[in-house]
DOVO-695125 format. One record per residue: residue number from 1; residue in three letters; x, y, z of N, C-alpha, C in turn. Coordinates in pm, whole numbers. Example, Ala and Ser with C-alpha at 12.3 -4.5 7.8 and 13.67 -1.06 7.14 Angstrom:
<pt n="1" res="ALA" n_xx="1319" n_yy="-569" n_zz="780" ca_xx="1230" ca_yy="-450" ca_zz="780" c_xx="1320" c_yy="-330" c_zz="780"/>
<pt n="2" res="SER" n_xx="1285" n_yy="-225" n_zz="708" ca_xx="1367" ca_yy="-106" ca_zz="714" c_xx="1290" c_yy="3" c_zz="787"/>
REM end
This chain:
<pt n="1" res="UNK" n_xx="-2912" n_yy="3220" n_zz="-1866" ca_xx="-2832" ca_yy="3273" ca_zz="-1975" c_xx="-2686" c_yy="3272" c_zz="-1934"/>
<pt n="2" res="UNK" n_xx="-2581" n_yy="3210" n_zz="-2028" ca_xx="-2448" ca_yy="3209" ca_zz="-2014" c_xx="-2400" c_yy="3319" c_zz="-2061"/>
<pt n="3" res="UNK" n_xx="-2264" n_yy="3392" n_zz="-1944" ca_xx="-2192" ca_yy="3544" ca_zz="-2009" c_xx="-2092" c_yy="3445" c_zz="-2067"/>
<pt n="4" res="UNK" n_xx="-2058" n_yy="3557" n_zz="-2188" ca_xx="-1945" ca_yy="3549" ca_zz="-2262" c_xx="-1804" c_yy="3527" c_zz="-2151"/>
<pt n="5" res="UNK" n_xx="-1740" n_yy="3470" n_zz="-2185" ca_xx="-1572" ca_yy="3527" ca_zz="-2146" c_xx="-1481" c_yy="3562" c_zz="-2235"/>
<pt n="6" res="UNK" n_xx="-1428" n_yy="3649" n_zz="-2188" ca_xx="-1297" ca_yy="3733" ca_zz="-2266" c_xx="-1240" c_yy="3822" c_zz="-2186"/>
<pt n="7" res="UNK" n_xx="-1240" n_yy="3926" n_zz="-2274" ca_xx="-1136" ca_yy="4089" ca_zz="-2169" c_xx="-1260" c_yy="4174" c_zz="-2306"/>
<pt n="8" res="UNK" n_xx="-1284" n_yy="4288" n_zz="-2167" ca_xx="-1353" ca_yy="4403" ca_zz="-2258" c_xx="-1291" c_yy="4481" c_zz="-2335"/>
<pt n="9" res="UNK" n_xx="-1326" n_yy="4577" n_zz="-2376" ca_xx="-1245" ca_yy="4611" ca_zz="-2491" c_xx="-1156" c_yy="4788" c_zz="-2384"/>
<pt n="10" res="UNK" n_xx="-1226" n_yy="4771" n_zz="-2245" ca_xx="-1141" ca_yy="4878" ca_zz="-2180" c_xx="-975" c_yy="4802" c_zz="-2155"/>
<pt n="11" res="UNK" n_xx="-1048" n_yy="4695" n_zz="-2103" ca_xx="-948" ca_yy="4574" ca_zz="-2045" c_xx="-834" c_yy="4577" c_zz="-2118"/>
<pt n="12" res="UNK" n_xx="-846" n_yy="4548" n_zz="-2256" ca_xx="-773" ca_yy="4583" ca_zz="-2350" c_xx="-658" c_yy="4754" c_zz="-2367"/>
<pt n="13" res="UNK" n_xx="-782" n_yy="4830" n_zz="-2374" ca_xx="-714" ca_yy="4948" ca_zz="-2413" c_xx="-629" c_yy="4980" c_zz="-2270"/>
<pt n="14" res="UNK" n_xx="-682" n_yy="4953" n_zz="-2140" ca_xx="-583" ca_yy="4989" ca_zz="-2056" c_xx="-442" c_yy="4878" c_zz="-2055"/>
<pt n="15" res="UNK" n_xx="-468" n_yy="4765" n_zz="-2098" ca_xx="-317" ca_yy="4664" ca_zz="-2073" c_xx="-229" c_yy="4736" c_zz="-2202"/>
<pt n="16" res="UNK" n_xx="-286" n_yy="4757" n_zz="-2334" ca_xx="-217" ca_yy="4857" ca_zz="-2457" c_xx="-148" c_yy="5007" c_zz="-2372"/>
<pt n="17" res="UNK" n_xx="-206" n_yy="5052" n_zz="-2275" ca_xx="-148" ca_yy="5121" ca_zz="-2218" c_xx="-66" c_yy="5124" c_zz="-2195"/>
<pt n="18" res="UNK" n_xx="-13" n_yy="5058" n_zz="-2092" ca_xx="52" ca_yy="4981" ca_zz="-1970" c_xx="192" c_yy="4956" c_zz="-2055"/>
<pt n="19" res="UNK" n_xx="134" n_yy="4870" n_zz="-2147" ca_xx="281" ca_yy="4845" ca_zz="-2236" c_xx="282" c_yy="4969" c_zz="-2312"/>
<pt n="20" res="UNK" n_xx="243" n_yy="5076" n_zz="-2370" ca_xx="301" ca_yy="5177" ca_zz="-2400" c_xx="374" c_yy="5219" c_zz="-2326"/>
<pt n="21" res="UNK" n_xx="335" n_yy="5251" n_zz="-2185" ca_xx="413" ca_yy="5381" ca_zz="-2106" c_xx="569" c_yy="5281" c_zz="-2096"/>
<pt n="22" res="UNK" n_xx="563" n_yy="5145" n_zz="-2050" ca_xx="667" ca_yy="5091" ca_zz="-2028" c_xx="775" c_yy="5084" c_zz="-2169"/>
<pt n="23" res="UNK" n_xx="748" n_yy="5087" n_zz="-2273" ca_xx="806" ca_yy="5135" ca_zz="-2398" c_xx="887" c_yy="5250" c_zz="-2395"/>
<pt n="24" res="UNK" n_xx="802" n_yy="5351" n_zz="-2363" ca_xx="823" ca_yy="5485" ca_zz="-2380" c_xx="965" c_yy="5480" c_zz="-2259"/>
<pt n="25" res="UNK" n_xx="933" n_yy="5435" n_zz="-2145" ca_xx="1060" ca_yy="5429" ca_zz="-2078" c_xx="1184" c_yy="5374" c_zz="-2086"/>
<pt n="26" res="UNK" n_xx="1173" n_yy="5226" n_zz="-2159" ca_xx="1311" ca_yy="5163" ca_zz="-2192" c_xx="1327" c_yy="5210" c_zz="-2312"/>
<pt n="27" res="UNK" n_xx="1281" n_yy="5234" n_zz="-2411" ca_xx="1362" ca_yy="5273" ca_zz="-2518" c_xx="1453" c_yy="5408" c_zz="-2527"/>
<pt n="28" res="UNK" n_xx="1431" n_yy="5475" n_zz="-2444" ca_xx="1540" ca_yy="5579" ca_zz="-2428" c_xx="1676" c_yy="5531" c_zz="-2395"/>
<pt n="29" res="UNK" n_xx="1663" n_yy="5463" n_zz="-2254" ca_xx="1784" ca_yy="5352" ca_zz="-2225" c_xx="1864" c_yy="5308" c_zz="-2260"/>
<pt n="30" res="UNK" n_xx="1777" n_yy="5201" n_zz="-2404" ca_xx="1841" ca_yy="5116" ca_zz="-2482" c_xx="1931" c_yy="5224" c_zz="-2567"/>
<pt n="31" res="UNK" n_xx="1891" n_yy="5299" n_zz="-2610" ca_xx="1993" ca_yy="5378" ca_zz="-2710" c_xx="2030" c_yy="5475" c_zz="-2658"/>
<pt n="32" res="UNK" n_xx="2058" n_yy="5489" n_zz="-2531" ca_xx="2179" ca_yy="5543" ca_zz="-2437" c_xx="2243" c_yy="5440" c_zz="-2448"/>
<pt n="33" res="UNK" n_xx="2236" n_yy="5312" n_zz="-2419" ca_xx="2305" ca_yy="5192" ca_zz="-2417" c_xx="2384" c_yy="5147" c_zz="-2532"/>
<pt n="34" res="UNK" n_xx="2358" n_yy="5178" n_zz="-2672" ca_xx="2411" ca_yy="5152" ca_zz="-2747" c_xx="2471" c_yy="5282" c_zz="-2779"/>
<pt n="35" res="UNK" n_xx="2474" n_yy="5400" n_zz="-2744" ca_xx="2589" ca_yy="5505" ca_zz="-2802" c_xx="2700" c_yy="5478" c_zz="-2711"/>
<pt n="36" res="UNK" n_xx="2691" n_yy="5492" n_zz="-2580" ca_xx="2787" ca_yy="5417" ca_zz="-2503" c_xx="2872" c_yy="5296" c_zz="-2564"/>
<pt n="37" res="UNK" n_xx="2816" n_yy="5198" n_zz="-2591" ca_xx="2895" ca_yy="5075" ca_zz="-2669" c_xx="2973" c_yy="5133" c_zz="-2796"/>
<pt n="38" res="UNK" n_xx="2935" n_yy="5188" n_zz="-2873" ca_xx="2995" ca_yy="5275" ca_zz="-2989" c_xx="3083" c_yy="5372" c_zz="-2949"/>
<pt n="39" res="UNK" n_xx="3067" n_yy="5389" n_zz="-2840" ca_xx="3166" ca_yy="5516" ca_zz="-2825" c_xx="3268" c_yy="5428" c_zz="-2735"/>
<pt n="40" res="UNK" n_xx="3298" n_yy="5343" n_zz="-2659" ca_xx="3332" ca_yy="5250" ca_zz="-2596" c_xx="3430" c_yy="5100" c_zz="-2688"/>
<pt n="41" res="UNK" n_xx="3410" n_yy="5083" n_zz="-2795" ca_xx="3415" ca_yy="5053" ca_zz="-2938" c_xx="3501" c_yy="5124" c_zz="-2975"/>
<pt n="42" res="UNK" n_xx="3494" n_yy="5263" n_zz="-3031" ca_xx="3616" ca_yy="5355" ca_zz="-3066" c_xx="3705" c_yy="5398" c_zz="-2993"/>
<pt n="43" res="UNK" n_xx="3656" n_yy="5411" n_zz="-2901" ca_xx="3771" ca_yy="5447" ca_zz="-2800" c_xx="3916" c_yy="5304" c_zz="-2809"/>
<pt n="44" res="UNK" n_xx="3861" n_yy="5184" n_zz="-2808" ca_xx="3950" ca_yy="5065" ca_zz="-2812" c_xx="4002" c_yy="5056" c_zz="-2955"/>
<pt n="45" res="UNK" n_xx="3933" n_yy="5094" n_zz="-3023" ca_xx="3991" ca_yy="5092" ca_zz="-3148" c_xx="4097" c_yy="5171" c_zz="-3169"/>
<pt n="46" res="UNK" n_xx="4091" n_yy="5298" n_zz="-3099" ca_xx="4215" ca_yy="5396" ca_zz="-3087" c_xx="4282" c_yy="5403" c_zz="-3009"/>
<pt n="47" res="UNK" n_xx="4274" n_yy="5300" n_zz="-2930" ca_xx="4402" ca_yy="5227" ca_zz="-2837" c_xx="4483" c_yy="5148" c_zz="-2951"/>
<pt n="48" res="UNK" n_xx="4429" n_yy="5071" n_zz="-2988" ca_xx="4468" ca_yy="4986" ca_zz="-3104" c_xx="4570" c_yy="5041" c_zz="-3197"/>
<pt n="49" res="UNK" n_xx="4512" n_yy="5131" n_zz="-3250" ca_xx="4583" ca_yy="5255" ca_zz="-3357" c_xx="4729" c_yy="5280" c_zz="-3324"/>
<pt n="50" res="UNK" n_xx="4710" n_yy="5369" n_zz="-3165" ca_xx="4774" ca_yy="5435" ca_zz="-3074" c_xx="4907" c_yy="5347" c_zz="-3053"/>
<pt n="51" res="UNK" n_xx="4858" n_yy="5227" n_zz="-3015" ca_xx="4950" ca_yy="5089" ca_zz="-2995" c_xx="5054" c_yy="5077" c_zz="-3107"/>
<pt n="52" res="UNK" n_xx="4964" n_yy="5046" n_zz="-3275" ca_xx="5058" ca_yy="5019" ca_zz="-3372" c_xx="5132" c_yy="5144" c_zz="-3378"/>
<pt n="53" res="UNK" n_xx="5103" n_yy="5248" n_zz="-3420" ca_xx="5204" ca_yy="5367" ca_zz="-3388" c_xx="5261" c_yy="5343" c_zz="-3279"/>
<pt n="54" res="UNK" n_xx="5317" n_yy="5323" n_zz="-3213" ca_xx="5431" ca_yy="5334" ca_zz="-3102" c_xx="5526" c_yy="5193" c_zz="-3136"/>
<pt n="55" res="UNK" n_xx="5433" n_yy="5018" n_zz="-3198" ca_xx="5539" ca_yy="4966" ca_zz="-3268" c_xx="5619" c_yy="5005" c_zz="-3340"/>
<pt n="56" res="UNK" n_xx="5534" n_yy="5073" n_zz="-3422" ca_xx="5602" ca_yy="5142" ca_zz="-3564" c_xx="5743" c_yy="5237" c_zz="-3508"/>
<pt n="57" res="UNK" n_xx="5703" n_yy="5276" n_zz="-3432" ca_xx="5807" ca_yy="5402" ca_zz="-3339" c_xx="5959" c_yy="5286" c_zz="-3323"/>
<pt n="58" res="UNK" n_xx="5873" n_yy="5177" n_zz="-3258" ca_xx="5997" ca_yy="5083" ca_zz="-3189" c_xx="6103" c_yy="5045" c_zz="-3292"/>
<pt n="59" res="UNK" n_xx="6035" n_yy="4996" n_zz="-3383" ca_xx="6069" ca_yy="4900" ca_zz="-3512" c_xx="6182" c_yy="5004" c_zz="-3629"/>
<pt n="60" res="UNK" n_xx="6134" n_yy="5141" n_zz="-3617" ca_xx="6173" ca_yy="5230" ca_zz="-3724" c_xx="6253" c_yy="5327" c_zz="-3635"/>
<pt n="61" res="UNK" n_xx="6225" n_yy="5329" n_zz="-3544" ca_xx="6312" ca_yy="5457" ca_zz="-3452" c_xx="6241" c_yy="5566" c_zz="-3471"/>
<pt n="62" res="UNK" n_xx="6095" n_yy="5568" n_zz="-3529" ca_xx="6048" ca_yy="5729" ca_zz="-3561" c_xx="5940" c_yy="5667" c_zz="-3558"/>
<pt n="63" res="UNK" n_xx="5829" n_yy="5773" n_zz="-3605" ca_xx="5642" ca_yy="5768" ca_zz="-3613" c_xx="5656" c_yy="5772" c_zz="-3755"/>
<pt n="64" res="UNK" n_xx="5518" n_yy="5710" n_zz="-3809" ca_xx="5504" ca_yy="5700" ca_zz="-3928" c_xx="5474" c_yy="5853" c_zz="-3984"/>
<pt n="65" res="UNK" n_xx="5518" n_yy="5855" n_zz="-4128" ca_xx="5483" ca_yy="5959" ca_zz="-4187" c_xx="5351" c_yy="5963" c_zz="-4184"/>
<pt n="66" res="UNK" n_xx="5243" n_yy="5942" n_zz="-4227" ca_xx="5130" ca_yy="5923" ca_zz="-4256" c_xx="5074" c_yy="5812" c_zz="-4196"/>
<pt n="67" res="UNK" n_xx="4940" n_yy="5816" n_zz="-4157" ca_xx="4862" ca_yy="5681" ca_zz="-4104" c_xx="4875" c_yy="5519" c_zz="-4226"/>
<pt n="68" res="UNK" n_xx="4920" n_yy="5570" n_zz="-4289" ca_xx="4882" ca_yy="5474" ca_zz="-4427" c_xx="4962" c_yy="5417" c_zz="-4418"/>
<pt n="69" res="UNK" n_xx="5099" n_yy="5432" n_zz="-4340" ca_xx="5259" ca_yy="5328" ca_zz="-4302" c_xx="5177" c_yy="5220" c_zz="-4269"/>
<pt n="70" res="UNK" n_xx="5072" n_yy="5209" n_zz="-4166" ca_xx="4977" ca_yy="5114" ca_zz="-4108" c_xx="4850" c_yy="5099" c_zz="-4133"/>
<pt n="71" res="UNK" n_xx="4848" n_yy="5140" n_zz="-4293" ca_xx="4685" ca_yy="5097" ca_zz="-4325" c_xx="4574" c_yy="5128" c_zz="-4224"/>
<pt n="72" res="UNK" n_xx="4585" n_yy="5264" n_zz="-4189" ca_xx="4471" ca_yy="5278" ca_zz="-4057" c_xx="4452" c_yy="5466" c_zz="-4059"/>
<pt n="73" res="UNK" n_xx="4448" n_yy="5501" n_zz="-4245" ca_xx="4429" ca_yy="5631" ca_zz="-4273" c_xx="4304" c_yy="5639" c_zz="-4340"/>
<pt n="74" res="UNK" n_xx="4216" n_yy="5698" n_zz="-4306" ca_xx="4059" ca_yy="5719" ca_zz="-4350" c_xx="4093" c_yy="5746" c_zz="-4536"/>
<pt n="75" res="UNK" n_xx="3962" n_yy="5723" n_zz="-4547" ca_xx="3948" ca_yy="5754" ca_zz="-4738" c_xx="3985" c_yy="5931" c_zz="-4809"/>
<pt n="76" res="UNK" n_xx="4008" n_yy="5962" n_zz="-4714" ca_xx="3980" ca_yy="6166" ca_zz="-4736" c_xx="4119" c_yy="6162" c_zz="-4737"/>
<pt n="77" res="UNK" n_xx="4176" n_yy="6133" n_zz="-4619" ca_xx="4304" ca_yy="6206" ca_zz="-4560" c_xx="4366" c_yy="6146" c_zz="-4540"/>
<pt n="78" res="UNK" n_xx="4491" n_yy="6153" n_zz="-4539" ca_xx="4652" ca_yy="6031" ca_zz="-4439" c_xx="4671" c_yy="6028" c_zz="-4312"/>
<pt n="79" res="UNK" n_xx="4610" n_yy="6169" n_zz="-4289" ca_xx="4670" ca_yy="6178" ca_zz="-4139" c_xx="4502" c_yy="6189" c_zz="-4048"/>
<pt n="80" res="UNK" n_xx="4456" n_yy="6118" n_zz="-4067" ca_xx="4314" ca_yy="6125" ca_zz="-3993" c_xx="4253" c_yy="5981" c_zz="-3971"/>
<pt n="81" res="UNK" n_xx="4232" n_yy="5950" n_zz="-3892" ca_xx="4139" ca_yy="5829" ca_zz="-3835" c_xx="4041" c_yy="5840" c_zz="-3824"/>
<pt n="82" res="UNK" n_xx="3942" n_yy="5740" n_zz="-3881" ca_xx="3792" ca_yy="5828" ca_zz="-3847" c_xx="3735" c_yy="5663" c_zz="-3768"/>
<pt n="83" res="UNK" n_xx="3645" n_yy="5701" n_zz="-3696" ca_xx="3553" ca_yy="5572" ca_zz="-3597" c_xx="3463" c_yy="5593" c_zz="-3579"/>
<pt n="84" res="UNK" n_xx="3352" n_yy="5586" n_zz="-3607" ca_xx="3228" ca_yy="5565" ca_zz="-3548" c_xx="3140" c_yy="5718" c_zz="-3537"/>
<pt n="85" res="UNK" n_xx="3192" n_yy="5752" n_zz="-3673" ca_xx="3207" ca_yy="5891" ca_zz="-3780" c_xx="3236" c_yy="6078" c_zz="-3664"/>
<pt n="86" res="UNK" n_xx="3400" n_yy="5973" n_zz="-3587" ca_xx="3442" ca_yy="6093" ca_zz="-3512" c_xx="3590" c_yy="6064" c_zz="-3582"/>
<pt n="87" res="UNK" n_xx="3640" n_yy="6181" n_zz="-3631" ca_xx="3795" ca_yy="6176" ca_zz="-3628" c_xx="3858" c_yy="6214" c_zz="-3562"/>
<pt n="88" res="UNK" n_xx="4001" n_yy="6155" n_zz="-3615" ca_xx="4113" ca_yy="6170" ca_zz="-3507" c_xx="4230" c_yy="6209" c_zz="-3573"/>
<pt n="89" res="UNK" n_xx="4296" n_yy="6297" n_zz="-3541" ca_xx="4397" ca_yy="6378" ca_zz="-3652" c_xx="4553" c_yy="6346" c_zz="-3570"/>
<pt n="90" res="UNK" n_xx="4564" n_yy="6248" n_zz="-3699" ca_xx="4736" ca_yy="6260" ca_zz="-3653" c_xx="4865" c_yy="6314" c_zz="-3629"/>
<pt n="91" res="UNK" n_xx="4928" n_yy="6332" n_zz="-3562" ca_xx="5065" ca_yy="6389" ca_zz="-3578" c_xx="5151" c_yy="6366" c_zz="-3577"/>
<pt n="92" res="UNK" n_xx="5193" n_yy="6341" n_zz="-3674" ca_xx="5391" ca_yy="6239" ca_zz="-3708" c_xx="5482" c_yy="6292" c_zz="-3590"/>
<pt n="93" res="UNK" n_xx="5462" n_yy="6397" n_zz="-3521" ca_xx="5625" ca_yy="6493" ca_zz="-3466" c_xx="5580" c_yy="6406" c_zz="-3327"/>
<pt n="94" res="UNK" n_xx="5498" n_yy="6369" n_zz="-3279" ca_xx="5483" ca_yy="6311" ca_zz="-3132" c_xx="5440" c_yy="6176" c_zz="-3113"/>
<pt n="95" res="UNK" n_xx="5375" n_yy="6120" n_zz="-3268" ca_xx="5263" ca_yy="5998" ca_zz="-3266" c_xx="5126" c_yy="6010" c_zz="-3189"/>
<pt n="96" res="UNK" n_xx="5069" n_yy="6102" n_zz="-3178" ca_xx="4951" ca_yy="6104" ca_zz="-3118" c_xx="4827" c_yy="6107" c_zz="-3199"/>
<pt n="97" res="UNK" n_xx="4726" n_yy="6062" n_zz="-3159" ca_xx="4558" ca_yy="6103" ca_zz="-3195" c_xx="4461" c_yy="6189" c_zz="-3118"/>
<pt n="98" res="UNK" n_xx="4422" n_yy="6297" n_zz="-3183" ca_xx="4368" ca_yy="6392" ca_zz="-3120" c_xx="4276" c_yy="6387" c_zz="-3196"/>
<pt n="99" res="UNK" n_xx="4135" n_yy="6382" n_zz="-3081" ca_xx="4009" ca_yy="6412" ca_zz="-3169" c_xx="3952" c_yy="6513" c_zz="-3199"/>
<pt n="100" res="UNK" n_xx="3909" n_yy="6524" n_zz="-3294" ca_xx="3852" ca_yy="6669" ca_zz="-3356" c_xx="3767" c_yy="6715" c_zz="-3302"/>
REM end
């Protein structure tokens, strides 16, 4: 009499294992990994910001009244930057971004 070949059906449920537990471990990782990039992301973006305000400084001799001199004022407010749904509140008297 010839045995079958295959994988039993433990064979199975333990390799389904195996790749569970290893799941369960990188996916935490990965999206540590990507809030990092997002937050890493805004941060450059508000270098960016930071940057055109201080042209603006060069060019005009002053800070812009409002973020909106440079098209870079959120939908709510003039004086607020928002990134990666953190804001950043402007202040004409120094040119700075301070996050909320």
């Amino acid at each position: 009499m010839k045995e079958e070949e295959g994988f039993t059906l433990i064979e199975m449920a333990a390799v389904l294992l195996i790749i569970s537990v290893l799941l369960l471990l990188l996916v935490p990782s990965l999206t540590e990994g990507k809030s990092r990039a997002d937050q890493v992301s805004c941060e450059g973006s508000v270098r960016i910001v930071e940057s055109e305000i201080n042209l603006h400084y060069a060019e005009h001799k002053g800070y812009p009244v409002t973020l909106e001199e440079i098209n870079r004022a959120s939908a709510k407010d003039p004086l607020v930057y928002s990134c990666q749904s953190v804001d950043y509140t402007y202040s004409p008297l120094d040119g700075t971004l301070t996050r909320q």
